[in-house]
C-alpha positions as CSV (number, residue, x, y, z in Angstrom):
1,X,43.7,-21.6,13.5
2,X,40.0,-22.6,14.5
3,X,39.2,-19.2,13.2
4,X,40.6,-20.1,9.7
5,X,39.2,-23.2,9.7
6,X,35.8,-21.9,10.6
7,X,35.7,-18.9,8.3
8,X,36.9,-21.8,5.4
9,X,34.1,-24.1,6.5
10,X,31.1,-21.2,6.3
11,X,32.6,-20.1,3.3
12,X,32.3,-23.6,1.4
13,X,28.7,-23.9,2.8
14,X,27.7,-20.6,1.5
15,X,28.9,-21.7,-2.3
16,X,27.3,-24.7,-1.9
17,X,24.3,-23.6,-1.3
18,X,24.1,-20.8,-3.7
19,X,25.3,-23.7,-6.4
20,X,22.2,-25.1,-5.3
21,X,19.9,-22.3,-5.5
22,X,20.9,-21.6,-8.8
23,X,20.7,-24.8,-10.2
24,X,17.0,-25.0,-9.2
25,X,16.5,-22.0,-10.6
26,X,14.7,-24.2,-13.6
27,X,12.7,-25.9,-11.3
28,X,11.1,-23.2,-8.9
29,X,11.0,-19.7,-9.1
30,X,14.1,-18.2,-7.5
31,X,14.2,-14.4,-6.9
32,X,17.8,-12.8,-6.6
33,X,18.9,-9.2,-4.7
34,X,21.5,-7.2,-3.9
35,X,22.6,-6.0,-0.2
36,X,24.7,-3.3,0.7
37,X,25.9,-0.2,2.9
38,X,27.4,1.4,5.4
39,X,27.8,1.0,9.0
40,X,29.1,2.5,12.3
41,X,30.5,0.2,15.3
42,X,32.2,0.0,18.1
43,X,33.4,-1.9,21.1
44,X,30.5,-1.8,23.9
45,X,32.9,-2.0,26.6
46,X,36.3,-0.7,27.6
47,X,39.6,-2.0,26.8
48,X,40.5,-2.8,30.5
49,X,43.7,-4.8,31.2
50,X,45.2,-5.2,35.2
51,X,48.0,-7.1,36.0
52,X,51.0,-6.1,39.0
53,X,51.5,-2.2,38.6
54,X,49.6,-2.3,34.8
55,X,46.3,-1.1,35.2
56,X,44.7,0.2,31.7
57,X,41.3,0.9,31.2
58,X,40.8,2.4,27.6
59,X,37.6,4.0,25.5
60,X,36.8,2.5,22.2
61,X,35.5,5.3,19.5
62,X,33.3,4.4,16.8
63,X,34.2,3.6,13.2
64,X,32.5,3.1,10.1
65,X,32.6,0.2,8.0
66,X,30.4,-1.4,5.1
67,X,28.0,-4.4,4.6
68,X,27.4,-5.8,1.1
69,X,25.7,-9.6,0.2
70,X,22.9,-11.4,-2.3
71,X,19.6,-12.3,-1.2
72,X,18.3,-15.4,-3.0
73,X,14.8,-16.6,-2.1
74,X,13.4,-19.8,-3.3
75,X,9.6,-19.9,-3.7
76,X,8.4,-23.9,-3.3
77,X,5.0,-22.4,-3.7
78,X,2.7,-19.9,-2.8
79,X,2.8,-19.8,0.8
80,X,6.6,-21.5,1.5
81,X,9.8,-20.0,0.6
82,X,13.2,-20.3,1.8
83,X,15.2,-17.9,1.8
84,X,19.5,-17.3,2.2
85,X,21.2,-13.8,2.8
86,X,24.8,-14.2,2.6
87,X,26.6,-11.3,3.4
88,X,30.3,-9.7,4.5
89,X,30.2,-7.1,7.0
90,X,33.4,-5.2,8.3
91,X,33.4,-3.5,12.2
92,X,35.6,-2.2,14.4
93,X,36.7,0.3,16.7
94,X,39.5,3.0,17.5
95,X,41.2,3.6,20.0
96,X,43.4,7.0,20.5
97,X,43.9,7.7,23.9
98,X,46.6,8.6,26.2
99,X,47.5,6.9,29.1
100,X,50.2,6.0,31.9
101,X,52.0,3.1,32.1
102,X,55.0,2.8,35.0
103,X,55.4,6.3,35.2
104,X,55.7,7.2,31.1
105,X,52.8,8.8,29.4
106,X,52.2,7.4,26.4
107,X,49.3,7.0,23.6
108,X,47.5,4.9,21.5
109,X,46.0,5.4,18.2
110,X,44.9,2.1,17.1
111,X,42.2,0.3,15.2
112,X,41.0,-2.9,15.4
113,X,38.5,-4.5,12.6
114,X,36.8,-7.3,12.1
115,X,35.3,-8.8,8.9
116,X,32.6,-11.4,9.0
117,X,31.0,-13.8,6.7
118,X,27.6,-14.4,7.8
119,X,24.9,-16.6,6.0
120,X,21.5,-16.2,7.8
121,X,18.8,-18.9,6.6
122,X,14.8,-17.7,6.7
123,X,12.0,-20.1,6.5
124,X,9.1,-18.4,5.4
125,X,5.4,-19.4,6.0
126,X,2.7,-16.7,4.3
127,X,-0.8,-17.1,5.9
């Protein structure tokens, strides 16, 4: 539920401050970009779970995923410039692996992946 709320929160503050970039697009010179690509990720430890006789201790493989955003940069003049890179990125891992749990060998092919709204803020100085 925090993660909802979170996720809801960043996702107003990003529109509002785009809204806000374009409307001063009038009044200072705001430059606009695209972002995107392609990614690969995975989990940099293992999947280990222990409890009583359960003792796993599984490999993540890599995945690929994408990236895509805007870049808008607000110039306030020559030397100071603001600029906001809001972007969506997807990673993840796989995991497909057998193992043994009480006895039975089983496997797992699964695949977890995570999406995230990110909204990185640069305050630029030019010397």
């Amino acid at each position: 539920m925090i993660g909802v709320r979170l996720l809801f929160a960043s996702t107003v503050l990003a529109l509002l401050m785009l809204t806000g970039f374009l409307t001063n697009a009038k009044a200072q010179g705001v430059e606009f970009g695209i972002t995107g690509g392609m990614n690969i990720s995975s989990h940099a430890n293992a999947f280990k779970y222990a409890e009583g006789d359960i003792d796993l201790n599984l490999n993540s493989q890599v995945v690929a995923g994408y990236q895509g955003g805007v870049i808008l940069r607000a110039n306030f003049s020559r030397i100071v410039r603001l600029q906001a890179e809001p972007s969506l990125i997807q990673l993840g891992a796989i995991y497909d692996e057998n193992f043994t749990l009480r006895g039975f060998n089983l496997h797992t092919n699964s695949k977890t992946e995570l999406l995230y709204l990110q909204m990185p803020l640069v305050f630029q100085l030019s010397t």
